[in-house]
NUDO-871709 format. One record per residue: residue in one letter; x, z, y of N, C-alpha, C in turn. Coordinates in Angstrom, 1 decimal, padded with zeros to 4 digits. Layout:
N
residuo	n_X	n_Z	n_Y	ca_X	ca_Z	ca_Y	c_X	c_Z	c_Y
A	X	Z	Y	X	Z	Y	X	Z	Y;
...
END
This chain:
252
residuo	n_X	n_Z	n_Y	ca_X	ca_Z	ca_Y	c_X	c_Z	c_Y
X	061.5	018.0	-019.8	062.4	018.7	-020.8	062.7	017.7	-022.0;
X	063.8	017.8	-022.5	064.3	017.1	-023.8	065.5	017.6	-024.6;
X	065.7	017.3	-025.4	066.4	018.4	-026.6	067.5	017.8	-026.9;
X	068.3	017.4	-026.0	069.7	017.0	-025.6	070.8	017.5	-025.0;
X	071.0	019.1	-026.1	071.8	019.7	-025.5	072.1	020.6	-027.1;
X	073.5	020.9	-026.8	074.2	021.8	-028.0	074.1	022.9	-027.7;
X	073.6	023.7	-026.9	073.4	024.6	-026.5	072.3	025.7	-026.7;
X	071.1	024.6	-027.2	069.5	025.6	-027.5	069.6	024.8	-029.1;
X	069.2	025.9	-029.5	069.2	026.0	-031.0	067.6	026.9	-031.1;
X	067.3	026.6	-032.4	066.0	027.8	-032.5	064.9	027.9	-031.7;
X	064.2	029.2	-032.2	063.2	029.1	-031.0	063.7	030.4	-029.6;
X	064.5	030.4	-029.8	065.2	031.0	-028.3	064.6	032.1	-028.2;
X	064.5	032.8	-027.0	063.8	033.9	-026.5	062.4	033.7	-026.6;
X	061.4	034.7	-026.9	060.3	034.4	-027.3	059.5	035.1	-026.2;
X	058.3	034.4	-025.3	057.7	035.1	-024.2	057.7	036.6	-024.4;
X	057.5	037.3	-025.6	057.5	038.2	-025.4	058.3	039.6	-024.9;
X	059.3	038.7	-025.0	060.6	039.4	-024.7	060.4	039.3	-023.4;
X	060.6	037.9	-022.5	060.2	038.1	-021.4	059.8	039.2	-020.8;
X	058.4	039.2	-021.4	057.0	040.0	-021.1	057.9	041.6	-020.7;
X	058.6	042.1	-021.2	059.0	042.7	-021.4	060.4	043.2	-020.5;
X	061.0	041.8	-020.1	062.3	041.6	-019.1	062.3	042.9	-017.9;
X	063.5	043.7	-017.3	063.2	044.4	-016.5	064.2	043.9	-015.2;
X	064.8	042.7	-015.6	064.8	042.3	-013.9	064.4	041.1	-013.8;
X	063.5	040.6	-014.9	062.7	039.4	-014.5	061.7	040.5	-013.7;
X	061.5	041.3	-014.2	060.0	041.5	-013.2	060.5	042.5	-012.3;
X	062.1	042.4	-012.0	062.2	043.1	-010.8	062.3	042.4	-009.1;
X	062.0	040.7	-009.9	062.7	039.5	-008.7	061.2	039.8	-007.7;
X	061.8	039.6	-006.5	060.4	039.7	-005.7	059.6	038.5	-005.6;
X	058.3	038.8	-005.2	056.9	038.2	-006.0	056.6	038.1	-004.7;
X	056.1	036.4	-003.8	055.7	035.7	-003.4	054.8	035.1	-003.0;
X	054.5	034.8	-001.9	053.5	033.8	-002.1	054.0	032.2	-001.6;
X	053.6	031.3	-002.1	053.8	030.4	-001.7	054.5	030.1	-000.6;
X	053.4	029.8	000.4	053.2	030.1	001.8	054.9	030.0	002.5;
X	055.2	031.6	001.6	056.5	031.7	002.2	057.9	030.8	001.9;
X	057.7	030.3	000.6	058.6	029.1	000.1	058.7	027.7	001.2;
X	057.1	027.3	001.6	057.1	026.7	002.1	057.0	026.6	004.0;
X	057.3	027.3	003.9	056.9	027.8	005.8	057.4	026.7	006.6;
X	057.4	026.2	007.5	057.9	025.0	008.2	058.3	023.3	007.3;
X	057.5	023.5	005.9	057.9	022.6	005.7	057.1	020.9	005.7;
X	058.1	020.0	006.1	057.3	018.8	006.0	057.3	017.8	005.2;
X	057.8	017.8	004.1	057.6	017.4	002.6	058.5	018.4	001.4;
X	057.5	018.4	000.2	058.1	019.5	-000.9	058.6	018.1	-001.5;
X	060.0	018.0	-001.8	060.5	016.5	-002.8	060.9	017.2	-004.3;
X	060.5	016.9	-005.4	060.5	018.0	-006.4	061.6	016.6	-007.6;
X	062.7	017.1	-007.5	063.6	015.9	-008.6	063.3	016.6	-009.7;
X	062.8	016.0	-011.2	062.7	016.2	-012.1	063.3	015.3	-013.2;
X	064.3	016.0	-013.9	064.9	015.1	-014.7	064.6	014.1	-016.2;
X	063.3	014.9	-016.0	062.4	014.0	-016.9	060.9	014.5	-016.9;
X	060.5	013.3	-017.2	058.3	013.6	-016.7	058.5	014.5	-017.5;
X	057.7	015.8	-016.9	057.4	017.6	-017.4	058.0	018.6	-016.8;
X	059.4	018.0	-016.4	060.3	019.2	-016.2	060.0	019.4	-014.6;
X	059.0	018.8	-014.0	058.4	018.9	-012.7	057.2	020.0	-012.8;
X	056.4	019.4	-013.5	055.1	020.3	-013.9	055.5	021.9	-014.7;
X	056.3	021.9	-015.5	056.9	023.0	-016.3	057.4	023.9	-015.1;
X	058.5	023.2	-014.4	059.4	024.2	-013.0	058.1	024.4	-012.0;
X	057.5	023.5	-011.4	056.7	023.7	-010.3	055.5	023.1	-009.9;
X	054.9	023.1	-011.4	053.5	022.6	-011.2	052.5	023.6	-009.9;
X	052.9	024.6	-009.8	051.9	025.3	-009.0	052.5	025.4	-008.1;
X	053.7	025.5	-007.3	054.5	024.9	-005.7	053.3	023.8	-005.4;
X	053.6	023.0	-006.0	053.0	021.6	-005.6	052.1	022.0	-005.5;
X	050.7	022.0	-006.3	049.6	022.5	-006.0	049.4	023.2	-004.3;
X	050.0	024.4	-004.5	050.0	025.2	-003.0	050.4	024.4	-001.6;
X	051.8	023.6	-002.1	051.9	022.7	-000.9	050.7	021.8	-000.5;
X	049.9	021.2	-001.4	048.8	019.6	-001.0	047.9	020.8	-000.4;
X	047.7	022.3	-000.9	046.6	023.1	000.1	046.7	023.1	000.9;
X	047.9	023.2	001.2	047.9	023.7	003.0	049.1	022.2	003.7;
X	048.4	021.0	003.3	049.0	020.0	004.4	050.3	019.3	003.9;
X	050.6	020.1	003.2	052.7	019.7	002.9	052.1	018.5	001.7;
X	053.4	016.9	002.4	053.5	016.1	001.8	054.0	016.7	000.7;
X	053.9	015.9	-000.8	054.5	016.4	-002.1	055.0	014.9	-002.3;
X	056.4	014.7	-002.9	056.9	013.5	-003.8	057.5	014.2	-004.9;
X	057.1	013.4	-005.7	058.1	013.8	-007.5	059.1	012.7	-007.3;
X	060.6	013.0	-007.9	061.5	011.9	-007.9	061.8	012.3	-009.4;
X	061.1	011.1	-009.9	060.9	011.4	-011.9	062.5	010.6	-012.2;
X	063.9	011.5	-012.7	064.6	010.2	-012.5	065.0	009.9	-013.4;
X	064.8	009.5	-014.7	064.4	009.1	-016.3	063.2	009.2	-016.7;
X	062.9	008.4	-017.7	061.8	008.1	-018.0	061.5	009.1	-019.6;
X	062.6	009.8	-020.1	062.2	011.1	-020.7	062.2	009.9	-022.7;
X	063.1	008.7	-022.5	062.6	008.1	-023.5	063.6	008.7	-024.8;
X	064.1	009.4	-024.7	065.4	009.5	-025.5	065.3	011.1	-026.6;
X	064.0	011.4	-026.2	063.4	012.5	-026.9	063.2	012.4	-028.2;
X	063.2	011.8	-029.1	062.9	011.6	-030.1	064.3	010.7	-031.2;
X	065.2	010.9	-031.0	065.9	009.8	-031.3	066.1	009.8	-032.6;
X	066.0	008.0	-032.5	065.9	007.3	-034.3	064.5	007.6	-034.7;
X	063.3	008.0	-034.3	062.4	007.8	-034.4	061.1	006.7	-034.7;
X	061.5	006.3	-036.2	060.6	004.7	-036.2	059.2	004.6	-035.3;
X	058.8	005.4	-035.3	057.2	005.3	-035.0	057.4	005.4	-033.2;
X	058.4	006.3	-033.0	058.5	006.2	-031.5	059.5	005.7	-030.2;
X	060.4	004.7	-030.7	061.1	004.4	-029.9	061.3	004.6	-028.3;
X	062.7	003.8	-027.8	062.2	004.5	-026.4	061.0	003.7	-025.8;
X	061.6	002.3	-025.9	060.4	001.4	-025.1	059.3	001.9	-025.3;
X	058.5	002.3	-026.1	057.5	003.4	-026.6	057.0	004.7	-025.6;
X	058.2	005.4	-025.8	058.2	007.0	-025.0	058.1	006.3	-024.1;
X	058.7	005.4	-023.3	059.0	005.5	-022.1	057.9	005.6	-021.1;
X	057.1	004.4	-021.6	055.8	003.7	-021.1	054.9	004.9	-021.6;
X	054.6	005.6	-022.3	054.3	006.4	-022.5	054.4	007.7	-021.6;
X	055.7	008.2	-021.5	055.6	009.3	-021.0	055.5	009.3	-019.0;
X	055.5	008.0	-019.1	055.2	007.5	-017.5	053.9	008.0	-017.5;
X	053.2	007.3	-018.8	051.6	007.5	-018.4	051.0	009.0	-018.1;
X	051.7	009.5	-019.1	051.5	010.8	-018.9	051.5	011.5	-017.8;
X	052.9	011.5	-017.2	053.1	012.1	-015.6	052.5	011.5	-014.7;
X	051.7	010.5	-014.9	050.4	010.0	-013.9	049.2	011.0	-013.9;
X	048.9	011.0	-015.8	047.5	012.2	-015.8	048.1	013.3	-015.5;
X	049.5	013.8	-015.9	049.6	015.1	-015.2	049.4	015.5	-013.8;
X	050.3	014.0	-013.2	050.0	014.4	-011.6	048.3	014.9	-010.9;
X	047.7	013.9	-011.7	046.3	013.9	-011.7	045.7	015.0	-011.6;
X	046.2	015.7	-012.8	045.4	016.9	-013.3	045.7	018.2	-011.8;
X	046.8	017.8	-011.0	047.0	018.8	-010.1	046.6	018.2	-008.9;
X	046.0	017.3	-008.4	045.5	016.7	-007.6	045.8	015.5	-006.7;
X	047.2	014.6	-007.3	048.0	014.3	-007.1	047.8	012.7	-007.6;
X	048.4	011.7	-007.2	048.0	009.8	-007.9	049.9	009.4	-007.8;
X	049.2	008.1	-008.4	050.9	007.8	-008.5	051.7	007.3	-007.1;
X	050.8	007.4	-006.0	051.6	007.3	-004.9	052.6	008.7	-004.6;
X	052.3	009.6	-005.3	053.1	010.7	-005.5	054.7	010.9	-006.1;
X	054.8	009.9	-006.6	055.6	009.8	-007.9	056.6	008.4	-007.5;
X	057.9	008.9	-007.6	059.1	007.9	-007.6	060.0	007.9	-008.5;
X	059.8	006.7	-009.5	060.4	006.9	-010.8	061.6	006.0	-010.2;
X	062.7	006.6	-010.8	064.2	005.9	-011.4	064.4	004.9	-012.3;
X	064.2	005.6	-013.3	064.4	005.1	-014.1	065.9	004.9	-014.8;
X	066.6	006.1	-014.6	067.8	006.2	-014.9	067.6	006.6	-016.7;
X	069.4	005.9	-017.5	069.4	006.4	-018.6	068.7	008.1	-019.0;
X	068.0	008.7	-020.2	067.3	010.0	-020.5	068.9	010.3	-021.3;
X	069.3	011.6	-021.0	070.9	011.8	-021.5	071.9	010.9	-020.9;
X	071.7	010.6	-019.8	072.9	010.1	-019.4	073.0	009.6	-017.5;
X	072.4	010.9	-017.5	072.0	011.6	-015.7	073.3	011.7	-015.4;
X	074.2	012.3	-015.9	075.8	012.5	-015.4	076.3	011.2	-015.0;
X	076.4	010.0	-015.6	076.9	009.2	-015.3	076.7	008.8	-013.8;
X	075.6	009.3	-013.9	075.1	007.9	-012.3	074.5	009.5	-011.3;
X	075.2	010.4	-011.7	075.2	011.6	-010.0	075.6	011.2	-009.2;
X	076.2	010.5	-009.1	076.8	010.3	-007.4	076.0	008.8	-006.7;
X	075.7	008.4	-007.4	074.8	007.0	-007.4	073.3	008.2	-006.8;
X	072.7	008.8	-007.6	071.5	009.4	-007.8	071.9	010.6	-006.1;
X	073.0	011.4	-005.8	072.7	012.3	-005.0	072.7	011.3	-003.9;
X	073.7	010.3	-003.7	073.7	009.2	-002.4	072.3	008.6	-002.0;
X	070.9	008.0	-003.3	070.3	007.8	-003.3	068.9	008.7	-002.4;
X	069.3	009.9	-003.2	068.3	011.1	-002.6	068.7	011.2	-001.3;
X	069.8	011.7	-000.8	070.6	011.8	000.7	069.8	010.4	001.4;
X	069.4	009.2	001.4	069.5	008.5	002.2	067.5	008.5	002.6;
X	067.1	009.0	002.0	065.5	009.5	001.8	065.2	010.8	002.2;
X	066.3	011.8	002.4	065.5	012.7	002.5	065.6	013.1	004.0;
X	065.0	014.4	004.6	065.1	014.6	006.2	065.2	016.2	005.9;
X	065.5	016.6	007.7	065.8	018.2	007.4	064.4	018.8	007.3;
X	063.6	018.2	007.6	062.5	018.9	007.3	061.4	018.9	006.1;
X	062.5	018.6	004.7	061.8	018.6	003.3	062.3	020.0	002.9;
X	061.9	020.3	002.1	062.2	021.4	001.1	062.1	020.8	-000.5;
X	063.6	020.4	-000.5	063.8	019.6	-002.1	063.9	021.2	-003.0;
X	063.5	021.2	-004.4	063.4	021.7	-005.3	063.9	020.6	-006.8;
X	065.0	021.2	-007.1	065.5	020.6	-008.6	065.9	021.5	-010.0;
X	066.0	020.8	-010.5	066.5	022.1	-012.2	067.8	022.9	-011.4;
X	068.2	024.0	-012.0	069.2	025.3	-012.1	070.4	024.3	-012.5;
X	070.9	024.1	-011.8	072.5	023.5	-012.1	073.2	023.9	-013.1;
X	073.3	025.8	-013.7	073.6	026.0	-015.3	072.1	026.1	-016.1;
X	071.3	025.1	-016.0	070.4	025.2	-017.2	070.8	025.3	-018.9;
X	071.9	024.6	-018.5	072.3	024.2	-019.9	071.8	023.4	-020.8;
X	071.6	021.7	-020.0	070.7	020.7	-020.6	071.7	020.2	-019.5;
X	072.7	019.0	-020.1	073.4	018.1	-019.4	072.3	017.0	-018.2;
X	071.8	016.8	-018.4	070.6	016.1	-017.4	070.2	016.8	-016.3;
X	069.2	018.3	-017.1	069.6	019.0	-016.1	070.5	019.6	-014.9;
X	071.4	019.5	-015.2	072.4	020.3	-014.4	072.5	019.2	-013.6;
X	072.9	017.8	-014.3	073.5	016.6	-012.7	072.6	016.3	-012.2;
X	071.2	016.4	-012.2	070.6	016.2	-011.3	070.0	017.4	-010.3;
X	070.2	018.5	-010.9	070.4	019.8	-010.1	071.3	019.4	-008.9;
X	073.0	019.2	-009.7	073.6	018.7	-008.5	073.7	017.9	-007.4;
X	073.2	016.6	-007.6	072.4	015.6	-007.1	071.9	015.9	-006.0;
X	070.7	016.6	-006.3	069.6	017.1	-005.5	070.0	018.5	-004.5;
X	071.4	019.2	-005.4	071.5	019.8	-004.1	072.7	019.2	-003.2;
X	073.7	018.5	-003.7	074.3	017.9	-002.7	073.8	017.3	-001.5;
X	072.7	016.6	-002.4	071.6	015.2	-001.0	071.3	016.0	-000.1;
X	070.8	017.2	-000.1	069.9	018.4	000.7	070.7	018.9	001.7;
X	072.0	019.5	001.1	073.1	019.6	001.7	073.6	018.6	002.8;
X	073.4	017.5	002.5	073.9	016.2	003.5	073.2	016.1	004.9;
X	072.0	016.4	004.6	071.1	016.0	005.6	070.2	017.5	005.8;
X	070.9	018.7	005.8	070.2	019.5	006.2	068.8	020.2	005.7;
X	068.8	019.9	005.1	067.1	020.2	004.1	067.3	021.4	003.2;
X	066.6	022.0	003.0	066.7	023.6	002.1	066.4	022.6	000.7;
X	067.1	023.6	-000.3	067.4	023.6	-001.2	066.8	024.9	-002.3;
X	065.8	024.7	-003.4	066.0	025.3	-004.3	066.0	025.1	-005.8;
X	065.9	026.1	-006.3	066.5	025.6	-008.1	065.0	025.9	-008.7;
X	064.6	025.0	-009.9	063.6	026.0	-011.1	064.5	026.1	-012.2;
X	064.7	026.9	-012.9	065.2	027.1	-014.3	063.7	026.3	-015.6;
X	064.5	025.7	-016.7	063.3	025.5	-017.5	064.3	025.7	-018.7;
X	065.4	025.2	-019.5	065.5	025.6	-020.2	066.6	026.9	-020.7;
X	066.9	027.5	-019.2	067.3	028.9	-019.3	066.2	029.5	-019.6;
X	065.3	029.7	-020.0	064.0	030.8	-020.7	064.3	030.7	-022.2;
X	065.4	029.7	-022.6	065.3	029.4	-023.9	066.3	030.3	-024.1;
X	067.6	030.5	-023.6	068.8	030.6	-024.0	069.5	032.2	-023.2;
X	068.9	032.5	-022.3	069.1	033.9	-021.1	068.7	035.0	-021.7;
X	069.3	035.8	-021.5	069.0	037.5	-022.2	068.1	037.7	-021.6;
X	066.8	038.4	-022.0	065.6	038.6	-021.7	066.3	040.6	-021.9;
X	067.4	041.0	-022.0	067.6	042.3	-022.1	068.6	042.9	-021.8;
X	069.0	041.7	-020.9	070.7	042.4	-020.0	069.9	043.3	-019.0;
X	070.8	044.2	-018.7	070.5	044.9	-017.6	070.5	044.3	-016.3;
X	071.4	043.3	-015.3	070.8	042.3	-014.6	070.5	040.8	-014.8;
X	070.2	040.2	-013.9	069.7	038.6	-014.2	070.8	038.0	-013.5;
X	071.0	036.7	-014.0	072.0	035.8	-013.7	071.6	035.4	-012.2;
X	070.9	035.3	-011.0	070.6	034.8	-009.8	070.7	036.1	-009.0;
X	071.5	035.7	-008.1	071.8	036.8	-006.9	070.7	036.9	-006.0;
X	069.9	035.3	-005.9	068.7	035.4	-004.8	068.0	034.3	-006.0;
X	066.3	035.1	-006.3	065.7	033.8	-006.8	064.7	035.2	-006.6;
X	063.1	034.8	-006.4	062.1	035.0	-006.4	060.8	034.1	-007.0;
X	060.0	035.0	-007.1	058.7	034.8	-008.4	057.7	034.2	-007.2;
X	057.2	033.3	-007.9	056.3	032.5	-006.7	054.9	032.6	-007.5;
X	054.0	033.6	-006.8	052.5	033.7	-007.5	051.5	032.6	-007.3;
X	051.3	032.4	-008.6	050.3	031.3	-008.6	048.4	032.0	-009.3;
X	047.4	032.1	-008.6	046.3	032.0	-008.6	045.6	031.6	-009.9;
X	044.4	032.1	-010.2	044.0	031.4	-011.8	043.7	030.2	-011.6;
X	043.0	029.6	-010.4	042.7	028.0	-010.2	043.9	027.5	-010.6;
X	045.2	027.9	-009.9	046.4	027.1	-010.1	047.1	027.2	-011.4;
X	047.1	028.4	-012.2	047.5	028.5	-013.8	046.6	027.4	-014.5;
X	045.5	027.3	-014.6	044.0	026.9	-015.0	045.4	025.0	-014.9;
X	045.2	024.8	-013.6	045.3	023.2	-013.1	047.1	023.4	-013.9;
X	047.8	023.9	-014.2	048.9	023.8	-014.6	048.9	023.6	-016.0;
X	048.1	024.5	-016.5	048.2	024.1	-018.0	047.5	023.0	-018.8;
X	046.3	022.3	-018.1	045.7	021.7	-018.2	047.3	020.4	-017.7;
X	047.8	020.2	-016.9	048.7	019.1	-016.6	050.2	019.2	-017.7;
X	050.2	020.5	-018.2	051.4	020.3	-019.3	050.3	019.6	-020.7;
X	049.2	019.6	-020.7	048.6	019.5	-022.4	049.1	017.6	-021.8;
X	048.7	017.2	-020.7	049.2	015.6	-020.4	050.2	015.3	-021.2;
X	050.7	015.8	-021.4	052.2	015.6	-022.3	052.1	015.2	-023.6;
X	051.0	014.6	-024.6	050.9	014.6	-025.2	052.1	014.2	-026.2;
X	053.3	013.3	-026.1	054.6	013.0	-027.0	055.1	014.2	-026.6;
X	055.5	015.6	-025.8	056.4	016.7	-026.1	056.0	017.5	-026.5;
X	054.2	017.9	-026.7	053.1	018.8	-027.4	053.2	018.6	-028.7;
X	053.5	017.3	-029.4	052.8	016.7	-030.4	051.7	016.5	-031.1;
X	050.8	016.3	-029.7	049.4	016.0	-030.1	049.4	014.2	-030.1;
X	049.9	013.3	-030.7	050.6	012.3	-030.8	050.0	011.7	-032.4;
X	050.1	010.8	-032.8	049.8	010.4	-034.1	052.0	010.4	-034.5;
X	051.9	010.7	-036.1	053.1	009.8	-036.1	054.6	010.6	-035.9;
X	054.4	012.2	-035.6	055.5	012.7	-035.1	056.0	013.8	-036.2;
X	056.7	013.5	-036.9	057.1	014.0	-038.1	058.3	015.4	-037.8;
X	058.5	016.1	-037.0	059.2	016.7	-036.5	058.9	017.8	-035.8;
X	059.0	019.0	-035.6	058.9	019.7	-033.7	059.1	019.1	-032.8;
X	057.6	019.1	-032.0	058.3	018.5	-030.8	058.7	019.4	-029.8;
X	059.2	019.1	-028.8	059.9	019.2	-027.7	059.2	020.8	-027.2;
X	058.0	020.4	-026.8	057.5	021.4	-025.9	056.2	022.5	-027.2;
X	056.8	022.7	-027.8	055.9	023.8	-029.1	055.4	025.1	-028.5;
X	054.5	025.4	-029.0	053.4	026.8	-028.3	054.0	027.5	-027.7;
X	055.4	027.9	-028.6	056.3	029.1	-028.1	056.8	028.8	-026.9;
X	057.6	027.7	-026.9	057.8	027.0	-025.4	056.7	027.4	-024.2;
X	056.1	026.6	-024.5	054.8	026.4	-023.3	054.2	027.6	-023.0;
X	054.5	028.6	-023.9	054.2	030.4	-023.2	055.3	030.5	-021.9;
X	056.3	030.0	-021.8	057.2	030.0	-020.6	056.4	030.0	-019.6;
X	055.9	029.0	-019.4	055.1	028.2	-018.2	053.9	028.5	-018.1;
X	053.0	029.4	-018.7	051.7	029.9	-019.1	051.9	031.5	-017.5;
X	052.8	031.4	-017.1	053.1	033.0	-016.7	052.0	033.2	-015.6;
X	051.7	033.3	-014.9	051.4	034.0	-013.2	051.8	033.7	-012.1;
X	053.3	033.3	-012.5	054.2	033.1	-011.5	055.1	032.1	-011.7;
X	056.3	031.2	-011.1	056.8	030.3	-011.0	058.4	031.2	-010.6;
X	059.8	030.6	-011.0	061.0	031.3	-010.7	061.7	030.0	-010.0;
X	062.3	030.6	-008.6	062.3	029.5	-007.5	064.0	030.4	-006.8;
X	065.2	030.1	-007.7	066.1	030.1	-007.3	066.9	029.8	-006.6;
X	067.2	030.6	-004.7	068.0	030.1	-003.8	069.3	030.0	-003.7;
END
């Protein structure tokens, strides 16, 4: 996740509202298992280190339980978070927030043979979609189950590599789904229905909540547990109640 967009202002919807949502908690509730049924690798594109762990830290988890290869396709390096930042430049974040999505992966059971960074410009994922969906298409098989950001997140990075990842999928036959991360910030927690025709809640276990939030605190530059960070950062308490839930939202 990063704060490259005109669109989230404030502190957005507040979990509690959520808590409260009556067709969030009317999507049907999951288990894993079923997301993954036939499948022979989960490939999770994430448009910057977190936005993997945040959407589907506990997918993953369930897939390495029961057999299913896991790859992260990290495709920025998330450096562009802080900008004009003396203390933290990108070269800085960069190397930095790599390190992090290593202990994150860690923390879910996971090493960096897991993990396929890009290294594409952080804000400037649009440019190079069609470079990035051709790249994924030529890697992937019908028997993955790719998972990327909600195409209207409303985070320009997010969305093209949403698209990306579902064109590639598209190409070569492979199921396709969405996580939302920074629609929790900006979505009516009080419309009478939800924006997704088909999306369900994927239950995740207290071992797996436990192993998830333990791999968001990895984040130490979007937490701001960081020396040096004179600002809000990225991912603040009220955020990270998003991802704190029970459950994961895995839109088809």
């Amino acid at each position: 996740m990063d704060a490259v967009t005109v669109r989230i202002e404030g502190r957005g919807t507040l979990e509690s509202a959520w808590e409260a949502c009556t067709w969030l908690d009317a999507l049907p509730m999951v288990e894993a298992d079923t997301v993954l049924l036939g499948a022979r690798r989960l490939v999770v594109v994430s448009p910057h280190p977190d936005d993997e762990v945040l959407g589907c830290g506990g997918l993953m988890q369930a897939a390495l339980a029961q057999g299913c290869a896991v790859q992260v396709v990290s495709v920025s390096d998330g450096e562009a978070c802080y900008p004009d930042h003396p203390q933290w430049p990108g070269a800085r974040l960069r190397d930095a927030r790599r390190r992090e999505l290593a202990n994150a992966m860690q923390a879910l059971g996971m090493d960096a043979t897991h993990v396929t960074a890009l290294g594409l410009p952080d804000g400037g994922i649009a440019r190079h979609e069609t470079d990035l969906a051709s790249h994924l298409a030529a890697w992937l098989s019908p028997g993955d189950v790719v998972v990327g950001p909600w195409v209207h997140d409303a985070h320009p990075d997010h969305e093209a590599a949403g698209r990306a990842a579902r064109a590639a999928a598209a190409s070569c036959g492979a199921r396709f789904l969405q996580y939302p991360v920074w629609a929790w910030h900006w979505l009516d927690a009080e419309a009478p229905v939800g924006p997704w025709s088909s999306a369900q809640r994927i239950a995740l276990c207290a071992d797996s909540q436990a192993r998830k939030r333990q791999a968001m605190a990895a984040f130490a530059t979007q937490t701001g547990e960081v020396a040096g960070l004179d600002r809000e950062p990225v991912l603040p308490d009220h955020v990270l109640a998003r991802f704190r839930r029970p459950f994961e939202v895995l839109i088809g």
